[in-house]
N, CA, C and O atoms as CSV, one atom per row, in Angstrom:
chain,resi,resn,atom,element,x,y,z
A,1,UNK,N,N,44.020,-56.246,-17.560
A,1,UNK,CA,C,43.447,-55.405,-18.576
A,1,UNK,C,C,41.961,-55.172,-18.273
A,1,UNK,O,O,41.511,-54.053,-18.519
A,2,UNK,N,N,41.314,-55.926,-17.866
A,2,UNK,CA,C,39.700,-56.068,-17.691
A,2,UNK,C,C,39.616,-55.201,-16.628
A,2,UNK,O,O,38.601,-54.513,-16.526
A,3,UNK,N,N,40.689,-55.088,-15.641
A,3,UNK,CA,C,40.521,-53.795,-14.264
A,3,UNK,C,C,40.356,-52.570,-14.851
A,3,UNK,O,O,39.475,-51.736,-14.642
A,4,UNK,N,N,41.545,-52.528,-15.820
A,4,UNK,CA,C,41.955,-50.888,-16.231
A,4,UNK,C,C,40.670,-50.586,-17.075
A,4,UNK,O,O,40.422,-49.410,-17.342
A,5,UNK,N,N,39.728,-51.716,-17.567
A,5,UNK,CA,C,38.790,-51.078,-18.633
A,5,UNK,C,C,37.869,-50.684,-17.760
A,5,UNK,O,O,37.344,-49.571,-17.740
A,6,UNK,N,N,37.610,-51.788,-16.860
A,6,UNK,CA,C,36.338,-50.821,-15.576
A,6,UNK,C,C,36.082,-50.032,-14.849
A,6,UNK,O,O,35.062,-49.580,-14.329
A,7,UNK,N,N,37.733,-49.764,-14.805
A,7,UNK,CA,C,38.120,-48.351,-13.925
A,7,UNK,C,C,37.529,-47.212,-14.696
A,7,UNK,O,O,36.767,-46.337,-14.284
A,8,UNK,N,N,38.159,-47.438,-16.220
A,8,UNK,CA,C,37.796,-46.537,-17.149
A,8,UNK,C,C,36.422,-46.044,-17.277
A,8,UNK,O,O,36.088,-44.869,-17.423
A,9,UNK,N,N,35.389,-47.448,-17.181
A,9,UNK,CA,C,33.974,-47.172,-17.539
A,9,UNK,C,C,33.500,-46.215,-15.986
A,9,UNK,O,O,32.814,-45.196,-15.906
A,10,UNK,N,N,34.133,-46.967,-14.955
A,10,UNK,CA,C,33.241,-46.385,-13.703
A,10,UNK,C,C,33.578,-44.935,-13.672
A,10,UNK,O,O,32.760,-44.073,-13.352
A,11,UNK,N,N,35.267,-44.608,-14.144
A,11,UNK,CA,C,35.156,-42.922,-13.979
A,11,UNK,C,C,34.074,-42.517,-15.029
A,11,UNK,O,O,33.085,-41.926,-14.594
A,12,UNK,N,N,34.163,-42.786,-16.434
A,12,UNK,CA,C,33.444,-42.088,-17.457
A,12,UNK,C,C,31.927,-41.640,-16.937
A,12,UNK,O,O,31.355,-40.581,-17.196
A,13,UNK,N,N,31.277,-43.109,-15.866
A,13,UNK,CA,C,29.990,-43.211,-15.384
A,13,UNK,C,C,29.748,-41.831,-14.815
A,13,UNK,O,O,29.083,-40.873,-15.209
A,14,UNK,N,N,30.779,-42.125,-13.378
A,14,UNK,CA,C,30.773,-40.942,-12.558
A,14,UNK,C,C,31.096,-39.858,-12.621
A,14,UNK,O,O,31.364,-39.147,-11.653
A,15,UNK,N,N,31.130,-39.517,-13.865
A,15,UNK,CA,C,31.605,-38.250,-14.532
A,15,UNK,C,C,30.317,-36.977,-15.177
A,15,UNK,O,O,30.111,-35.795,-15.451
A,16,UNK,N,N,29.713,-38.441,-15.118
A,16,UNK,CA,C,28.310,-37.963,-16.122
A,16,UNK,C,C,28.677,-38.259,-17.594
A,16,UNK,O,O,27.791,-38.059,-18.424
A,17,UNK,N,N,29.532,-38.582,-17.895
A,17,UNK,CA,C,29.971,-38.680,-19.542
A,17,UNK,C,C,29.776,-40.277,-20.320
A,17,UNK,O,O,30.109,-40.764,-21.401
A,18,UNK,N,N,29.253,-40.613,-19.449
A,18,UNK,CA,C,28.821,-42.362,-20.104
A,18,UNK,C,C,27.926,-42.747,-19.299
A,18,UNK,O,O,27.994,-42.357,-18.133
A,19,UNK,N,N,26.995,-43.500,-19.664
A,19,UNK,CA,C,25.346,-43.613,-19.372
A,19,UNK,C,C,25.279,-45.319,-19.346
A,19,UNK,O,O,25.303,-45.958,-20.398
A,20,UNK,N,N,25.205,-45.864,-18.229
A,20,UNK,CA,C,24.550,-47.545,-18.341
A,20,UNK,C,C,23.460,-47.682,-18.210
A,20,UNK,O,O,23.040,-48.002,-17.098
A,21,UNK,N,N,22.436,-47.463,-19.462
A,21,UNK,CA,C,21.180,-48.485,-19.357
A,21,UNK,C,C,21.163,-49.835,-18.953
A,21,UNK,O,O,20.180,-49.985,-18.227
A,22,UNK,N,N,21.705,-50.745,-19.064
A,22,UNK,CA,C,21.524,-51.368,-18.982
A,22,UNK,C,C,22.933,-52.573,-18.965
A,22,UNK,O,O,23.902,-52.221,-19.638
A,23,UNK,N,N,23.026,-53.744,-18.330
A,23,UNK,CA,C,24.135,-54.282,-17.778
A,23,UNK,C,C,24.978,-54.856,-19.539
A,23,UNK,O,O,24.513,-55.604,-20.399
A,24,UNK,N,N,26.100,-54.236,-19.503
A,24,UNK,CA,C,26.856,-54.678,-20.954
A,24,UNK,C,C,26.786,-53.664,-22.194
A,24,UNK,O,O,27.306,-53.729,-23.308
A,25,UNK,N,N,25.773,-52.493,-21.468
A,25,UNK,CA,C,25.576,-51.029,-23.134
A,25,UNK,C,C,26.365,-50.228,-21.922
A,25,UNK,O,O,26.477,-50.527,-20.733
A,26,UNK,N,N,26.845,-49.157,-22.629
A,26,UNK,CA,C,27.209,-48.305,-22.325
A,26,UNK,C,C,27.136,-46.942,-23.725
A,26,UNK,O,O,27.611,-47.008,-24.858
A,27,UNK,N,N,26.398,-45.859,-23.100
A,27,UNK,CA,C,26.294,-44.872,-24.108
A,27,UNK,C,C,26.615,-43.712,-23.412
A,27,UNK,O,O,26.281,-43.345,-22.286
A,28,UNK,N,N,27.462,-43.083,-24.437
A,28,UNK,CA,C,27.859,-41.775,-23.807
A,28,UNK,C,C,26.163,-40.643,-23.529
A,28,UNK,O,O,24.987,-40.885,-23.803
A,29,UNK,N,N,26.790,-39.515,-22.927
A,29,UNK,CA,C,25.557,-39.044,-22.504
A,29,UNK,C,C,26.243,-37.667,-23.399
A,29,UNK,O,O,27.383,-37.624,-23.860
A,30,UNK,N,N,25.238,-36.640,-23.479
A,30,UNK,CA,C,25.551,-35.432,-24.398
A,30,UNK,C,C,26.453,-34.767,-23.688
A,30,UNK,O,O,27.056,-33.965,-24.402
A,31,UNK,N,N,26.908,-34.764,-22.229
A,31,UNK,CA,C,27.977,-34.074,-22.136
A,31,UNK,C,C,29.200,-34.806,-22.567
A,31,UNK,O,O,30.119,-34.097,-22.979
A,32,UNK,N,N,29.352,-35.882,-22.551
A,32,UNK,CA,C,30.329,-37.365,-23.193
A,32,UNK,C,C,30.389,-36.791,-24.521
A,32,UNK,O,O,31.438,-36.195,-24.762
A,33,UNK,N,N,29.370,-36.831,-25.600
A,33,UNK,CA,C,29.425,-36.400,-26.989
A,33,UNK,C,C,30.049,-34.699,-27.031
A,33,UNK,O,O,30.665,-34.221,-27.984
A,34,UNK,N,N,29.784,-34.139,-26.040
A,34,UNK,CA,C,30.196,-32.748,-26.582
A,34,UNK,C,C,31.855,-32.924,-26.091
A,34,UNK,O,O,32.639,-32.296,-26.802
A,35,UNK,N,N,32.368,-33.586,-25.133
A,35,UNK,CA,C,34.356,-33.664,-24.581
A,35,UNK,C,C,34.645,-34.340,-26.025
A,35,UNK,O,O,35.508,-33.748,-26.673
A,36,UNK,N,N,34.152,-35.318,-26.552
A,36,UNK,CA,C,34.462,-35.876,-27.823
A,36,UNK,C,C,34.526,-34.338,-28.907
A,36,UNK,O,O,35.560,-33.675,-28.987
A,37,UNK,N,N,33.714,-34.106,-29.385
A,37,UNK,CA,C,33.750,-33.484,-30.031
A,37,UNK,C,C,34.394,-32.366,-29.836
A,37,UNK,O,O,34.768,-31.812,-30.870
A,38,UNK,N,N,34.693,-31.759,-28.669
A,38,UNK,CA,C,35.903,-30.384,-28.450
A,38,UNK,C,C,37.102,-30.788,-28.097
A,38,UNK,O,O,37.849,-30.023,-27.487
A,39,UNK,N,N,37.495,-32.126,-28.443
A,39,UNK,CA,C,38.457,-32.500,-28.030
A,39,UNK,C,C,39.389,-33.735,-29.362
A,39,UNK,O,O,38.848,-34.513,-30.148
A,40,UNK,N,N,40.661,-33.510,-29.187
A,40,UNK,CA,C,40.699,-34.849,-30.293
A,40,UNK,C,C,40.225,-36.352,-29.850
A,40,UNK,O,O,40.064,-36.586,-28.653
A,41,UNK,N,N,40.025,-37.268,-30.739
A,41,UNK,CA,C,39.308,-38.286,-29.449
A,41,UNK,C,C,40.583,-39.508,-29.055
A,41,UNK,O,O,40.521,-40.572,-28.439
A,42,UNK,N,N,41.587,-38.867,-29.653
A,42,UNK,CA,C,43.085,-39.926,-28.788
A,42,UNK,C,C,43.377,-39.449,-27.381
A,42,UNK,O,O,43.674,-40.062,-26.356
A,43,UNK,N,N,43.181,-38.021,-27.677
A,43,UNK,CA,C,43.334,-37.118,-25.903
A,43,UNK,C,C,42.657,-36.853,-25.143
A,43,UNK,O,O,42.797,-35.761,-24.592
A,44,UNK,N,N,41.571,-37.765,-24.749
A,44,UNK,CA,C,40.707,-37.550,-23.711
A,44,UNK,C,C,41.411,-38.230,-22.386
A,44,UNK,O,O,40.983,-39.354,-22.124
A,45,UNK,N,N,42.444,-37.701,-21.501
A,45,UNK,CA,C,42.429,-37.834,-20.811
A,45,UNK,C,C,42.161,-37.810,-19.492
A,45,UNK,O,O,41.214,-37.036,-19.354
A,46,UNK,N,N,42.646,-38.450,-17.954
A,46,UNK,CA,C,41.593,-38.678,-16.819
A,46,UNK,C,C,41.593,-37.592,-16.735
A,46,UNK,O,O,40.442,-37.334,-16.383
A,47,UNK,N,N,42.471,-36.103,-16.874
A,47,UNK,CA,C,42.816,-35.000,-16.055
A,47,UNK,C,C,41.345,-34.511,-16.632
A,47,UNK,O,O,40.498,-34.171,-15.807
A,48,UNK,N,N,41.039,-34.473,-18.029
A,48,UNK,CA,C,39.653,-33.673,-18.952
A,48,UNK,C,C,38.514,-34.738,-17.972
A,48,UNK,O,O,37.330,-34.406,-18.042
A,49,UNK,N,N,38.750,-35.594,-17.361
A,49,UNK,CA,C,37.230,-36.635,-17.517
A,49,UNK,C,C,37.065,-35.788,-15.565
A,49,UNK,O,O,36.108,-35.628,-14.807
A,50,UNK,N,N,38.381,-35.502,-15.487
A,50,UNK,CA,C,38.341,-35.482,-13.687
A,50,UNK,C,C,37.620,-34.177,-13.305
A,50,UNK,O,O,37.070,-33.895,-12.240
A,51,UNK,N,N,37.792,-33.248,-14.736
A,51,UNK,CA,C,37.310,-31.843,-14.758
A,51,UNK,C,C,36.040,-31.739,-14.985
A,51,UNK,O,O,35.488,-30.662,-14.756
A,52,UNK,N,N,35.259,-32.918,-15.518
A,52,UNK,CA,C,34.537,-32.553,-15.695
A,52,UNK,C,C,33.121,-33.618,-14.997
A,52,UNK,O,O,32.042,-33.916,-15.508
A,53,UNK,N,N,33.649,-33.934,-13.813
A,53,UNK,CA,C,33.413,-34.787,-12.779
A,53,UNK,C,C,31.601,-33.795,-12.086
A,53,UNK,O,O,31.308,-32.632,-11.811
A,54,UNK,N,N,31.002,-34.897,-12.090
A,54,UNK,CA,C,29.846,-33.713,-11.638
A,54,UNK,C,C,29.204,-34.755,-10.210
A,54,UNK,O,O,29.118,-35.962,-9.983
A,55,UNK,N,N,28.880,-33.579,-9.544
A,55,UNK,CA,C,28.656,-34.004,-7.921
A,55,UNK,C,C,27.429,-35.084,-8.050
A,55,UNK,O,O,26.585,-34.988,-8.941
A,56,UNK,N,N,27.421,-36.409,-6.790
A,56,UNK,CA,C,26.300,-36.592,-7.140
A,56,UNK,C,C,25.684,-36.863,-5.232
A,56,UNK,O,O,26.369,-37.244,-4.283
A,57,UNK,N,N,24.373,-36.534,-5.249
A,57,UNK,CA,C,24.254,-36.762,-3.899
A,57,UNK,C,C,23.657,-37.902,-2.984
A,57,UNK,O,O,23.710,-37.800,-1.758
């Protein structure tokens, strides 16, 4: 269970949609708050998080 949750956090990270200040917070970032909000928040799935995946270099 502790894999599947970090998997979870590291896509959300690399998505741009969840923000780690700091080791143990995690805050969504305003593009995170806006998929919440155009979305119901039971159906955020990977396919919405994969779409909205932003490059990093």
């Amino acid at each position: 269970m502790r894999n599947r949750v970090s998997f979870a956090l590291s896509d959300l990270a690399i998505s741009g949609l969840l923000d780690r200040p700091k080791r143990g917070l995690y805050l969504p970032t305003s593009r995170g708050q806006e998929l919440i909000r155009n979305t119901n928040k039971k159906k955020v799935t990977k396919r919405k998080i994969d779409r909205s995946k932003k490059i990093k270099i």
